[in-house]
C-alpha positions as CSV (number, residue, x, y, z in Angstrom):
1,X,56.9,-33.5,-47.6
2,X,58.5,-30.9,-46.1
3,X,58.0,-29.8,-42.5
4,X,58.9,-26.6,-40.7
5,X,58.7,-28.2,-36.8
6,X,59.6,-24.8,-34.4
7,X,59.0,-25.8,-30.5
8,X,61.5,-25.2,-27.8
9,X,60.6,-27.7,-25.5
10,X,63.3,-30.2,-26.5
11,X,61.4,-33.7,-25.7
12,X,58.4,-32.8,-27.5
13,X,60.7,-31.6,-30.2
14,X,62.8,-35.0,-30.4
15,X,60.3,-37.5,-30.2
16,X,57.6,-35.4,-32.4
17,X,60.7,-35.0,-35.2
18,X,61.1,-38.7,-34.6
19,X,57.5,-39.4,-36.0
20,X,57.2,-37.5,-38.8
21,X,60.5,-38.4,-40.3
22,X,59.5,-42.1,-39.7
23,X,56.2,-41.0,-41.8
24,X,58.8,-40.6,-45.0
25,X,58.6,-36.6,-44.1
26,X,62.0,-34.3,-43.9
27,X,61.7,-32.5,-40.4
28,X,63.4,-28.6,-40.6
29,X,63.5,-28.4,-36.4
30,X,63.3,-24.7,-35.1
31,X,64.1,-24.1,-31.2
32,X,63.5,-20.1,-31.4
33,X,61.5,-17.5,-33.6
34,X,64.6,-16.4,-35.5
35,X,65.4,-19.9,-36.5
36,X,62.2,-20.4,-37.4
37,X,61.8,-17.2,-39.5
38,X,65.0,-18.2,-41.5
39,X,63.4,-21.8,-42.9
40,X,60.4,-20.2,-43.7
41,X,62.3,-17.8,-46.0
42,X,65.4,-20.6,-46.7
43,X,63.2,-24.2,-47.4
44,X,60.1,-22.9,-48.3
45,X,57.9,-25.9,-46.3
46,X,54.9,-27.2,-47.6
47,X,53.6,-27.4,-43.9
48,X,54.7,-25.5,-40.5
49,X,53.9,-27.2,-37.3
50,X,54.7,-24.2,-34.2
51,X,54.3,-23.7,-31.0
52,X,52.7,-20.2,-29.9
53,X,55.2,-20.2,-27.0
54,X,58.3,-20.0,-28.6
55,X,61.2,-18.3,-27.5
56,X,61.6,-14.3,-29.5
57,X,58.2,-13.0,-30.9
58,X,56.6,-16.7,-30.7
59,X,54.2,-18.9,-32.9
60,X,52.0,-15.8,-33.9
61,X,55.1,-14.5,-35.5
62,X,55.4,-17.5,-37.5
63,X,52.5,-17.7,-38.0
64,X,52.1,-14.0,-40.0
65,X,55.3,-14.5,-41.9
66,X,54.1,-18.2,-43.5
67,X,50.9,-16.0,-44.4
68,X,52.7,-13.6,-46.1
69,X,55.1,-15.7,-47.9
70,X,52.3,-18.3,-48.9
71,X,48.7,-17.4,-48.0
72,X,47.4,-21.1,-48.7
73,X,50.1,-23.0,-46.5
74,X,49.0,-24.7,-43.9
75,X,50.2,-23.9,-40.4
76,X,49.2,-25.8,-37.5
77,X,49.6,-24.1,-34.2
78,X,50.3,-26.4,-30.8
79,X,49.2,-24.8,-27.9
80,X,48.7,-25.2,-23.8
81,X,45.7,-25.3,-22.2
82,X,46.1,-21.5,-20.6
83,X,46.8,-20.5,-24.6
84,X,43.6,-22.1,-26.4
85,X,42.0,-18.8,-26.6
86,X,45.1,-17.3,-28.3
87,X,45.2,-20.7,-30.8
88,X,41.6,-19.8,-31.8
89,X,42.4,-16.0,-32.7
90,X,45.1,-17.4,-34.8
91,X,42.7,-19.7,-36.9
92,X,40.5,-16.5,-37.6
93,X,43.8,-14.7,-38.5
94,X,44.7,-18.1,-41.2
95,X,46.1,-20.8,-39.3
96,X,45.0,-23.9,-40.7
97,X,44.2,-26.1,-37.4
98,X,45.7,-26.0,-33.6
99,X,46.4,-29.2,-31.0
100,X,46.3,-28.8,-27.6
101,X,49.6,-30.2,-25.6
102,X,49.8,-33.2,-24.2
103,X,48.8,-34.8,-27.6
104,X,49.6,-38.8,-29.2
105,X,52.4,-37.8,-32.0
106,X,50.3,-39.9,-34.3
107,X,47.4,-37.6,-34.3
108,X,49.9,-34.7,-35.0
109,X,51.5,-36.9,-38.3
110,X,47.6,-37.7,-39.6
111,X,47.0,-33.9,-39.0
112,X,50.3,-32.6,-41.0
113,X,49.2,-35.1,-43.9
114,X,46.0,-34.1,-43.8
115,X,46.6,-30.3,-44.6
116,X,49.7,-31.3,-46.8
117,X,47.7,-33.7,-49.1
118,X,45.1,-30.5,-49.3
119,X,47.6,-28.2,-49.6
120,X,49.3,-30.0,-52.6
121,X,45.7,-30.8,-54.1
122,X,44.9,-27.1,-53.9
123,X,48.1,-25.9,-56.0
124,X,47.3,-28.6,-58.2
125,X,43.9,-27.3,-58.5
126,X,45.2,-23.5,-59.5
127,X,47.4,-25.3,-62.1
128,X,44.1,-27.2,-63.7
129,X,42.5,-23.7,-63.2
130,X,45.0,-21.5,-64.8
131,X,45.3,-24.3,-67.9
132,X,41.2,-23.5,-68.5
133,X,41.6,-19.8,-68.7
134,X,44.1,-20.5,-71.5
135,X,43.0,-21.0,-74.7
136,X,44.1,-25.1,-74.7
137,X,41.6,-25.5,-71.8
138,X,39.1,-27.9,-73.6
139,X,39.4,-31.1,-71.4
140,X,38.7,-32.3,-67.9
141,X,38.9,-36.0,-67.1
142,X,36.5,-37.6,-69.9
143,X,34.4,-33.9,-70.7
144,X,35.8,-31.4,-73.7
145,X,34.3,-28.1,-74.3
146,X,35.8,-24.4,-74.7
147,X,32.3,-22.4,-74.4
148,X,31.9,-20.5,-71.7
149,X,29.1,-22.6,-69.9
150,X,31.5,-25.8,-69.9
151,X,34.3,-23.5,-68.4
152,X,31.7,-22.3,-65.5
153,X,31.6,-26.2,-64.8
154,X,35.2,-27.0,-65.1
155,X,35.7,-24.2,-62.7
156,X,33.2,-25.2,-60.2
157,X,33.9,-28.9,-60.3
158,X,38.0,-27.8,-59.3
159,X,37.2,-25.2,-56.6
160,X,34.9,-28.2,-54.6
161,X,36.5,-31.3,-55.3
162,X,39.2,-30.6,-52.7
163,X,36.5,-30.2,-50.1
164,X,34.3,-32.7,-48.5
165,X,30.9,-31.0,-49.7
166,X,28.1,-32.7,-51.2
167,X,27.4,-32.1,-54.9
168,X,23.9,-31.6,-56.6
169,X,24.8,-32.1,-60.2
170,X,21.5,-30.6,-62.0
171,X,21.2,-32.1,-66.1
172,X,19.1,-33.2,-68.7
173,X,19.4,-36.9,-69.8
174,X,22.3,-37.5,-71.9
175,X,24.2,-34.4,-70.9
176,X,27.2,-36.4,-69.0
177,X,26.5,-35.9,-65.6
178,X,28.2,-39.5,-64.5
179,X,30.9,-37.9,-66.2
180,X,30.9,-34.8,-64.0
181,X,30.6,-36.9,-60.7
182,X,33.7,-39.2,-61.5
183,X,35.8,-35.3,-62.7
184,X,34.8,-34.8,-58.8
185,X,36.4,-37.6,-57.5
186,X,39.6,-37.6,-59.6
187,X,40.0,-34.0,-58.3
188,X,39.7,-34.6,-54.7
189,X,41.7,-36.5,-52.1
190,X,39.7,-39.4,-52.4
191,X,40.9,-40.2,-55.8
192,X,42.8,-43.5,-54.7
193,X,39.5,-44.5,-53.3
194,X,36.5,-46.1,-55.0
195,X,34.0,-44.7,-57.1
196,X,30.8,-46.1,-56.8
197,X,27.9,-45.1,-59.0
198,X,24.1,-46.5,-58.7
199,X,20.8,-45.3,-60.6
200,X,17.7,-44.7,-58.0
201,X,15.6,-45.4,-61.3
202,X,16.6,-48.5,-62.6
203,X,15.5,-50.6,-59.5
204,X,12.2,-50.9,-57.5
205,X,11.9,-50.0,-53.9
206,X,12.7,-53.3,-52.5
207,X,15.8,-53.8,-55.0
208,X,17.2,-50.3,-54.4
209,X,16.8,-50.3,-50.4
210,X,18.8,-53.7,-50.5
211,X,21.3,-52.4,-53.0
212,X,22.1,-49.0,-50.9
213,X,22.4,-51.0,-47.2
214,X,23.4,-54.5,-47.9
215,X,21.6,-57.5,-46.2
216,X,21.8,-60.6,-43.9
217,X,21.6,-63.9,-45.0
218,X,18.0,-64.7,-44.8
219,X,17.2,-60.9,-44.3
220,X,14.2,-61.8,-47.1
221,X,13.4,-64.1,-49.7
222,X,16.3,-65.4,-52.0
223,X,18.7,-63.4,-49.7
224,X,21.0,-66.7,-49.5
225,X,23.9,-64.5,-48.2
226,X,25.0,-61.6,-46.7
227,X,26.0,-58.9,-49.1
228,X,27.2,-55.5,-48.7
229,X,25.6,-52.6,-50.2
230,X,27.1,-49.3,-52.0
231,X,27.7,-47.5,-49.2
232,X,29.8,-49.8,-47.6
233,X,31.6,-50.5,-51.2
234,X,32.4,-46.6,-51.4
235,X,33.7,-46.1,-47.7
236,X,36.9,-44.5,-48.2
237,X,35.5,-42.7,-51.4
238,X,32.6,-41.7,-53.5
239,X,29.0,-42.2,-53.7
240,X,27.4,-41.4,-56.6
241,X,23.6,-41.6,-56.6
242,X,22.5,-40.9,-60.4
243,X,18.7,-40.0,-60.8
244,X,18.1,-39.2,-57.2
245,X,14.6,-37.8,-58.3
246,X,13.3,-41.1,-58.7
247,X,14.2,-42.2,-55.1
248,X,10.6,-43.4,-53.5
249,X,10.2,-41.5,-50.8
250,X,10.5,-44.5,-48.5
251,X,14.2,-44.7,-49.6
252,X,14.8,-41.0,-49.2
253,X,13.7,-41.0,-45.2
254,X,16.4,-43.9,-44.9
255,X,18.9,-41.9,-47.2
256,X,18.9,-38.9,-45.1
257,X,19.8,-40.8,-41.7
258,X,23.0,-41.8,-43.5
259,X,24.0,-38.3,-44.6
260,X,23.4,-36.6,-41.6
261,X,24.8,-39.4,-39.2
262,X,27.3,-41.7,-41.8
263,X,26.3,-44.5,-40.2
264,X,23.4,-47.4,-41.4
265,X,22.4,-51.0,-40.6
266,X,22.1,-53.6,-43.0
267,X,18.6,-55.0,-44.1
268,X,17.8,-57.3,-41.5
269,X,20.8,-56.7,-39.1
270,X,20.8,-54.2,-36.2
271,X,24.1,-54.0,-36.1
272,X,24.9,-50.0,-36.7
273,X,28.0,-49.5,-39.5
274,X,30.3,-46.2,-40.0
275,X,31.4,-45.4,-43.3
276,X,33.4,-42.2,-44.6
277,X,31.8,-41.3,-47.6
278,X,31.8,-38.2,-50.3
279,X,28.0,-37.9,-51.7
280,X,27.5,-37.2,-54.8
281,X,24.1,-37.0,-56.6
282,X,22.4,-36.0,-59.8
283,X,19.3,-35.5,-61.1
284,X,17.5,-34.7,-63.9
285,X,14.6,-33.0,-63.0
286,X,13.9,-29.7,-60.4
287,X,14.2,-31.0,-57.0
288,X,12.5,-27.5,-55.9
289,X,9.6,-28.3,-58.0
290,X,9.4,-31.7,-57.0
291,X,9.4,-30.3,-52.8
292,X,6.4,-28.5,-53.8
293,X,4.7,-31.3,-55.5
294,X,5.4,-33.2,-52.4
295,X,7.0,-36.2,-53.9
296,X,10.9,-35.5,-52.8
297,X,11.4,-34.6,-48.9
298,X,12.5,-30.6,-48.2
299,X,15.1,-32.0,-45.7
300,X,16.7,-34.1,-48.0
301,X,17.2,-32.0,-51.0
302,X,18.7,-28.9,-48.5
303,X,21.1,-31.5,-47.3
304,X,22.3,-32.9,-50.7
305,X,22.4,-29.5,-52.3
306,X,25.0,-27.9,-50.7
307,X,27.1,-27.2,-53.8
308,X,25.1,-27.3,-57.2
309,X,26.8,-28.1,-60.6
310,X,24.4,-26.6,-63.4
311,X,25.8,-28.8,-66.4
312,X,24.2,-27.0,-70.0
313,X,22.4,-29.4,-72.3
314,X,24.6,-29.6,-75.6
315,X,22.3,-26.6,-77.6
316,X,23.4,-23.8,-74.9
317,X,27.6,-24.9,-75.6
318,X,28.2,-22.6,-77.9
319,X,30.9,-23.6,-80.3
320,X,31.4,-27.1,-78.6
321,X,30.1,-29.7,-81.4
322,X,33.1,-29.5,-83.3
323,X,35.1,-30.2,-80.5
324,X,32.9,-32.8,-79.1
325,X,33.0,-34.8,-82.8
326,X,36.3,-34.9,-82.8
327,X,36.7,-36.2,-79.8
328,X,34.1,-38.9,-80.2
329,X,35.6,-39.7,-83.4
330,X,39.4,-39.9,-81.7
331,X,37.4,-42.5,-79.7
332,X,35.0,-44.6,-81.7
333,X,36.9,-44.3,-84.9
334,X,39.4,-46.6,-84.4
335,X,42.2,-44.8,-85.6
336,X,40.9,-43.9,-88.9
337,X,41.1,-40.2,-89.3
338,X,37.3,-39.7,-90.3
339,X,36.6,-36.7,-91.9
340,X,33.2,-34.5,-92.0
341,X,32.5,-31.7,-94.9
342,X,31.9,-28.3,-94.2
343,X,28.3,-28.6,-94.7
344,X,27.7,-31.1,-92.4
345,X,29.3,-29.8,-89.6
346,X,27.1,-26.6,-90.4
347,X,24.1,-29.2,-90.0
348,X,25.5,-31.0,-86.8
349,X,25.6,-27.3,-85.0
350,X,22.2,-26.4,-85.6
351,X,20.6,-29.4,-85.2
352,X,18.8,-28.6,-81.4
353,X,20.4,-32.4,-79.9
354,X,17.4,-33.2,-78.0
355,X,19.4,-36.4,-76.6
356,X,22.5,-33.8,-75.6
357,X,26.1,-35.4,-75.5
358,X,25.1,-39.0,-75.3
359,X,22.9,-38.6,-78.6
360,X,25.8,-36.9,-80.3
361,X,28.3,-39.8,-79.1
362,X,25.6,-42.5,-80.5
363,X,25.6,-40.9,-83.9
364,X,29.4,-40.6,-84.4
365,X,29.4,-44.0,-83.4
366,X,26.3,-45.1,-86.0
367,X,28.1,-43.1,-88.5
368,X,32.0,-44.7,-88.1
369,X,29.6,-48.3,-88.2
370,X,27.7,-47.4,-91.3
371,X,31.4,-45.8,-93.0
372,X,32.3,-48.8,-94.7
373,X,35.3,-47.9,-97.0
374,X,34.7,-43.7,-96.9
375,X,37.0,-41.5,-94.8
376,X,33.7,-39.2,-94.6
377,X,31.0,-39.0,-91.9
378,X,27.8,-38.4,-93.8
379,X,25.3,-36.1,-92.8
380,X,22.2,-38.8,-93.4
381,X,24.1,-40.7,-90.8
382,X,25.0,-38.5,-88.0
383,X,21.6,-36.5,-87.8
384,X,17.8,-38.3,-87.8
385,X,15.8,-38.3,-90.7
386,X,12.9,-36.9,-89.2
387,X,11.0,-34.8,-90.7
388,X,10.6,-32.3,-87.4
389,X,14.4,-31.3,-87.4
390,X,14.8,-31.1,-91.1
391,X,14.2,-27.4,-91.0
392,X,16.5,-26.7,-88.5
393,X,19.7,-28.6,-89.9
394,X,19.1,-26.7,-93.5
395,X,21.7,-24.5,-94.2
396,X,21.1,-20.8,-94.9
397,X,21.9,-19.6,-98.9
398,X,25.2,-18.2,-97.9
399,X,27.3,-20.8,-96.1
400,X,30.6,-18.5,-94.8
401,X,33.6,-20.5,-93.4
402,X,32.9,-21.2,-89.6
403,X,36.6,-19.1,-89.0
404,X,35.4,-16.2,-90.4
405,X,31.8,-16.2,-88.2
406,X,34.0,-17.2,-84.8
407,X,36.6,-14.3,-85.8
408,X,33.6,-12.1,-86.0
409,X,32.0,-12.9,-82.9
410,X,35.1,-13.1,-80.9
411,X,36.0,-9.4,-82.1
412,X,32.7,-8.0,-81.4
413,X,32.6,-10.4,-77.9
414,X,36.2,-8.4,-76.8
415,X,35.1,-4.7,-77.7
416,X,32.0,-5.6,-75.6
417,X,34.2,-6.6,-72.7
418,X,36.3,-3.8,-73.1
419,X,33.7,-1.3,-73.3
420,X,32.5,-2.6,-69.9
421,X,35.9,-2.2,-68.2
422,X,36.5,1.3,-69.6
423,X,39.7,0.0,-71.6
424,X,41.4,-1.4,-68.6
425,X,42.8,-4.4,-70.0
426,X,43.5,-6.1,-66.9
427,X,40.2,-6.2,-65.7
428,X,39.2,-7.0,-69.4
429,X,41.2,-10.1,-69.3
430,X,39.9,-11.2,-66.0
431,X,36.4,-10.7,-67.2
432,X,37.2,-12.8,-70.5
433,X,38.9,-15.7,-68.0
434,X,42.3,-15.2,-70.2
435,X,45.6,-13.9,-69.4
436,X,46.7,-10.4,-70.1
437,X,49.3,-11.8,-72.4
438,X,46.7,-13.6,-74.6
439,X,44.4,-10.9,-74.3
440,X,47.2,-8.1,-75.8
441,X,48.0,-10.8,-78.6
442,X,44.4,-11.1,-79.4
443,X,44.3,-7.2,-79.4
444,X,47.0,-7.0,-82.1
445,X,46.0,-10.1,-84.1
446,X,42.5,-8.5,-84.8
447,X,43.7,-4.7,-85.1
448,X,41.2,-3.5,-81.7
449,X,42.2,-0.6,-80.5
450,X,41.3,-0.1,-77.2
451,X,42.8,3.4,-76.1
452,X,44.7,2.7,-73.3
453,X,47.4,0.6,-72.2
454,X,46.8,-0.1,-68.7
């Protein structure tokens, strides 16, 4: 990584240098303003570490020129006890963090690769951002989908996973909220850490208690030896805790001690344990109802829904079952490029998918099973034979191409935007989540005029 180091004071300067290069970094050493000024422009650092004494305009200097050449770089200010009050002004202003002199060189090294492993994350973030306002945008660690709901979701889940916030991921059965949780913890800085994932509905009290915290040897009956518990497995990275609406209340008191303090004890030890932990939780039912109803704790759902993830069940993804068959066919097929007719896939988009993603998945794979030597999915296969969702799979009379109907509504979907923005395409593209560029290639593939070329 590189760092811009600007101090004057030459045996902080020399031993500080000293530290970070030993830390694999390459050190850009500054004693005055100027100099200073001239890597910025020059190197282009990824971090600046400054003094706000320096000699020439000083660290506030720096500090305004990194802002202006890179608003999301971090710059961490060191700073003497008589200049604390100026360090502060400078976070409000966009400096990332301050240190106050004298300081251990190693907490300076952990602080620069702190804000440089966010910093990077962060760029890598916009990239995965601006790839999803393109039209190729359709995949995000194991989910697909182009409608506009999924792209709400991809866009939430990559503006918090760089942060240490808690994530509510709200879902019906089946509609891949595991899937969600582990796109959070690729994302974040805590990818090279474990990913641990528990349901709070497929044990009893007892079970789950013991599962979360660990035990003792001999902490109850058949507890032959000590064993650690989720929390400790996920230190270093992320908790997931699926179907938290079905945590007994008992459980719930002891999981809100953890969240607010990190720390637990073991069933049947008093021994206190730290762990550093991203929480992660989903449910499947309204947590806000359930507060009034009295059977999930007020406290505890305000401090696990910090950041909510609405994920859509698989009816309200307009335009995503195509996508989503082909990619559970690229999967379960085993290489054989399975085919499904026209009228089928008609079927398969109406059909309401009661079970959401995970029913759709079981029915590819039911379907690839019951193949034998065809290349075609049949319809009898992939959709249930009951008589309550016959109606709805039926095709109308007419059956026009599925191009033509997408075409139709994706003209009618632009004029609308444009009619909202006055013209200005700009804004129109924004609104759309596209590029300009795509948007005025759309504009003269489908003939809109839109009376004005701003």
């Amino acid at each position: 990584m590189k760092i811009l180091l600007a101090e004057d004071e030459e045996t902080i300067a020399i031993t500080l240098r000293d530290a970070l290069e030993e830390a694999g970094h390459e050190v850009y050493h500054a004693a005055d303003t100027d100099a200073a000024l001239a890597i910025l422009r020059d190197e282009a650092p990824e971090v600046v570490l400054t003094d706000i004494r320096m000699p020439g305009k000083g660290g506030m200097e720096i500090l305004g020129n990194s802002i202006d050449l890179d608003e999301h770089r971090p710059v961490i200010l060191m700073t003497g006890y008589g200049t604390v009050e100026q360090a502060v002004e400078a976070m409000r202003i966009g400096a990332t963090n301050y240190i106050q002199k004298p300081f251990r060189n190693e907490a300076v090294v952990g602080m620069v690769e702190r804000c440089g492993r966010e910093h990077a994350l962060r760029a890598e973030n916009e990239r995965l951002r601006e790839e999803l306002r393109g039209l190729q945008a359709e995949r995000l660690g194991e989910m697909v989908g182009r409608s506009p709901s999924m792209a709400a979701v991809f866009q939430r889940i990559l503006t918090v996973a760089a942060t240490e916030a808690t994530v509510l991921i709200v879902g019906e059965s089946g509609t891949g909220k595991e899937r969600v949780a582990h796109a959070l913890h690729g994302a974040s800085n805590r990818a090279d850490g474990p990913f641990i994932a528990i349901s709070c509905a497929a044990l009893p009290e007892t079970l789950l208690e013991a599962e979360l915290f660990g035990h003792e040897k001999g902490a109850f009956t058949d507890a032959h030896r000590e064993r650690r518990g989720r929390f400790e497995m996920a230190d270093g990275g992320t908790l997931f805790l699926d179907d938290i609406d079905d945590m007994p209340l008992a459980v719930q008191v002891k999981l809100l001690r953890v969240l607010q303090e990190r720390s637990f004890e073991r069933l049947g030890s008093e021994r206190s344990l730290s762990v550093d932990i991203r929480v992660v939780a989903a449910t499947k039912r309204s947590l806000r109802e359930m507060v009034r109803e009295g059977s999930f704790r007020e406290d505890l759902f305000y401090r696990i829904n910090v950041v909510p993830v609405d994920l859509p069940p698989l009816r309200e993804r307009d335009g995503d079952v195509p996508l989503l068959l082909q990619h559970m066919i690229e999967r379960h097929g085993g290489g054989v490029p399975f085919t499904v007719s026209p009228a089928t896939l008609n079927a398969l988009e109406r059909y309401p998918w009661p079970g959401n993603v995970r029913e759709l998945e079981n029915a590819v794979q039911r379907a690839v099973a019951l193949a034998g030597d065809s290349k075609e999915l049949k319809k009898d296969f992939l959709l249930p034979l009951d008589e309550r969702w016959r109606g709805a799979t039926e095709p109308p009379e007419e059956v026009r191409p599925l191009r033509e109907v997408l075409r139709e509504r994706e003209i009618e979907h632009i004029r609308h935007a444009l009619a909202m923005t006055g013209g200005h395409r700009t804004q129109c593209a924004e609104l759309l989540g596209i590029s300009r560029k795509v948007l005025w290639e759309k504009l003269r593939d489908f003939g809109i005029e839109d009376g004005s070329d701003k």
